[in-house]
N, C-alpha and C positions, 0 to 999 in steps of 0.2 A: 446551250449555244456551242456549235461548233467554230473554232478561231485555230488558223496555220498563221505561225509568225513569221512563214519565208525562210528560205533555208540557212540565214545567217541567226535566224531569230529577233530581227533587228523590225519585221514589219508586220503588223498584221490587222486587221479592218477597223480598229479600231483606234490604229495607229491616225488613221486616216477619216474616220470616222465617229469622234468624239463624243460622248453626250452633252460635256459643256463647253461644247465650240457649235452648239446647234446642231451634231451629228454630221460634222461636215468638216474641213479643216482649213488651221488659222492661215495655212501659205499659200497662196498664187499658184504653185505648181506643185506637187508630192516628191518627194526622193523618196526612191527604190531602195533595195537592198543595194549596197555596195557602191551608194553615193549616186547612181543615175538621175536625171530629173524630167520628169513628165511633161507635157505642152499644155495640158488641161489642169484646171483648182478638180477637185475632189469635190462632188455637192455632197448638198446633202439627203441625208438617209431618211427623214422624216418624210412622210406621206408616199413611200415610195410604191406602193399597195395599189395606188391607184394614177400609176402612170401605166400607157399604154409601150410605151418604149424604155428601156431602159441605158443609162451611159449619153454622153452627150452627143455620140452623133445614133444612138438610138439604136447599135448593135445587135441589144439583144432586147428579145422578145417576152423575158418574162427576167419575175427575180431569182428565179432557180439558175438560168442562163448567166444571168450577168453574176451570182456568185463566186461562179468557178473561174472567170475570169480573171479577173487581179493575181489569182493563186497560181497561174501558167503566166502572168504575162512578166517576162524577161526585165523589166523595166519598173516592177512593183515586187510580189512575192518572189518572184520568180525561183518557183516551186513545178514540180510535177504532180499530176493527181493520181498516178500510179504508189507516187512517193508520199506523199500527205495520207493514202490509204493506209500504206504501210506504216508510219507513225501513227496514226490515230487507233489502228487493228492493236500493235503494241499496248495502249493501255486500256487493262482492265474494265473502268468505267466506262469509256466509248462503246468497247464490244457490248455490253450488257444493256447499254440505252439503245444503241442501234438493233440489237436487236428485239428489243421491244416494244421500240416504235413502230421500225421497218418491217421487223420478221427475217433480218435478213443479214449478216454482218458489215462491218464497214464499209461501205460504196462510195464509189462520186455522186453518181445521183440524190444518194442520203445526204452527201453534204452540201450540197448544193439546196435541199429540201429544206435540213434546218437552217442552213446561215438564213437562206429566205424567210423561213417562219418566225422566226427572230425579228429578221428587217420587217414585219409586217407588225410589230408589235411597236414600232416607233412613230405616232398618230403628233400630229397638229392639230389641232382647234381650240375653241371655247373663247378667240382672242374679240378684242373689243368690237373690232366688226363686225363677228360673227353674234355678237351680244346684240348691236343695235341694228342688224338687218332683222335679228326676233324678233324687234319693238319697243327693245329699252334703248330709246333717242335719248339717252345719258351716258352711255355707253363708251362716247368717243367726245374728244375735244372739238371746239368748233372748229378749230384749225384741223384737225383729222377730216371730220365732214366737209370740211374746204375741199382737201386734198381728192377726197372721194367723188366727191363731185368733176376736178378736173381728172382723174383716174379715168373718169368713165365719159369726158366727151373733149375738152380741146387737149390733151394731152392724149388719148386715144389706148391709154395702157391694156385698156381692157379688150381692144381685138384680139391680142392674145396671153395674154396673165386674167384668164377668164375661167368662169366656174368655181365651185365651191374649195378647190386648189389652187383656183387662179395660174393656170396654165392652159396651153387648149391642145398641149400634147404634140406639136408640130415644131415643125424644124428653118428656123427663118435666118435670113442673110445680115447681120446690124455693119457688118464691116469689121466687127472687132479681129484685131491681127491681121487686116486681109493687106497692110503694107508693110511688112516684115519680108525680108530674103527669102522665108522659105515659110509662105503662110501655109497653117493647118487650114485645111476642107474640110473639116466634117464630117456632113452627111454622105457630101461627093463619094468619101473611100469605102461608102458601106453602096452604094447606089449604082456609080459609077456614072452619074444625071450631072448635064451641063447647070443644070437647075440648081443644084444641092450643091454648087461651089461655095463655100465657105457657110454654110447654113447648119447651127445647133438647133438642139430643142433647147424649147420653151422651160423654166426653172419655174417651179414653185415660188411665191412670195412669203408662206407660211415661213414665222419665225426669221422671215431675212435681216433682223438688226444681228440675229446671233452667229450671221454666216459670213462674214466679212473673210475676205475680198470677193469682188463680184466680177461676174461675166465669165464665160467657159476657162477663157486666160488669166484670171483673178487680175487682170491688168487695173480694177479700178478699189481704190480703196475702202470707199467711203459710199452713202446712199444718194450724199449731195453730187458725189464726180458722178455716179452712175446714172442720177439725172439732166445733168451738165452734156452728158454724152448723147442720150435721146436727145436733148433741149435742141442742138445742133444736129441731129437728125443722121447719126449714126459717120459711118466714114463710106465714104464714094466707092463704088465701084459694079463693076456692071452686073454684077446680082446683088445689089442691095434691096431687099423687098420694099416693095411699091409704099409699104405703110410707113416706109421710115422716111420721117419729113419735117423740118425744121417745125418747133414747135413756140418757139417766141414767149416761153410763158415770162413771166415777169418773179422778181427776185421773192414777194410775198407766195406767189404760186409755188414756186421750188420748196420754199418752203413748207407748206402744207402739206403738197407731195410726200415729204419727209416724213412727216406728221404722221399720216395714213399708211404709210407703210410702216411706222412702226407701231400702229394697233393694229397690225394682222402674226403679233409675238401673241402665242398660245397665253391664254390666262394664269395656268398651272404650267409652267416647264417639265419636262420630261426629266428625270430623276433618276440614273440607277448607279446603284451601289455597285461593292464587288461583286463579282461571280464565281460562283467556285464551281469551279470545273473537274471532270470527272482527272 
């Protein structure tokens, strides 16, 4: 695995990207090198293989793309990839794997290939749901099966936390921050579409009890506030997409909700040890 800690040495993808924080991080928002703080949580890194967009407002277009990001951006590594070449060309071990992977010496695009190859090695599945959609109806509690049941018709989760990721890879309006002084847009800054004012993508459910705080602003704590905030059908404003709608569920239904989202936590957690790097 290729890792740049930032040019203080204070930060680097894993800073951000934990194995037991769900590969995702515990704060609301990240601090950069040199104390800066970001407007977006850091998700997370599991199943990111099979998203079609990468970053919250969907930036970039593959995970080789979104690697080299954080490593230029002023506000996280804030590193250069002229400079991160030049360090990594420096030791020994790097030159000799890159070159036997690549065929080639130290490059941006090699590192941008491994951080990716890497990220593609951090899978969700095998969790209770994924057990009793097989046919073992033992699988989940009845209060999960509650929950799944209203997942999938008065609570409406699944127009889009849909699919075997449970996301459907699009970019929607919930309102979250959009009454702040100076809300974040989004998708709007990659599009520049009256549409796409204030609209993230969609986040994976996979292993969500482990990825606390929730929503692009980590503004909600907990799985209960994050249903509390659907229940009330997100915050007003004139791109709120059409699906967000007061949902009325009743206090047993929140509950079950809860339930059901936390048997979509992988069976087996994801595990790694040190790494020893070249």
């Amino acid at each position: 695995m290729v890792e740049d800690a930032g040019t203080d040495g204070s930060v680097s993808c894993a800073t951000r990207h934990g194995p037991k924080r769900g590969w995702a991080d515990a704060n609301a928002v990240s601090t950069g090198i040199k104390g800066p703080r970001g407007k977006r949580l850091s998700p997370t890194m599991l199943n990111t293989a099979f998203q079609t967009f990468q970053f919250w407002d969907g930036r970039a277009g593959s995970l080789e793309e979104q690697a080299l990001g954080p490593i230029q951006n002023p506000i996280e590594m804030g590193e250069t990839l002229d400079n991160v070449v030049k360090k990594l060309h420096a030791i020994p071990g790097y030159r000799s794997q890159f070159q036997q992977v690549f065929g080639t010496g130290v490059t941006a695009d090699g590192i941008g290939k491994a951080i990716a190859a890497f990220e593609r090695t951090a899978p969700a599945g095998n969790s209770a749901w994924d057990r009793y959609e097989a046919g073992n109806k033992e699988a989940m509690s009845p209060a999960a099966v509650r929950g799944l049941a209203l997942f999938r018709t008065k609570a409406n989760c699944n127009s889009c936390h849909a699919g075997f990721n449970l996301t459907d890879n699009v970019f929607h309006n919930l309102g979250v921050g959009i009454d702040k002084p100076d809300p974040d847009l989004g998708r709007y800054k990659v599009t520049k579409q009256d549409k796409d004012r204030g609209a993230f993508k969609t986040p994976t459910l996979r292993d969500i009890t482990k990825t606390a705080p929730y929503l692009h602003d980590g503004s909600e704590q907990t799985l209960e506030s994050v249903i509390e905030f659907y229940n009330r059908g997100g915050s007003q404003n004139p791109n709120l997409d059409p699906q967000m709608k007061s949902l009325n569920l009743t206090e047993q239904g929140k509950k079950d909700l809860v339930e059901f989202l936390k048997s979509l936590d992988s069976h087996q957690p994801v595990e790694v040890g040190d790494v020893d790097l070249p």
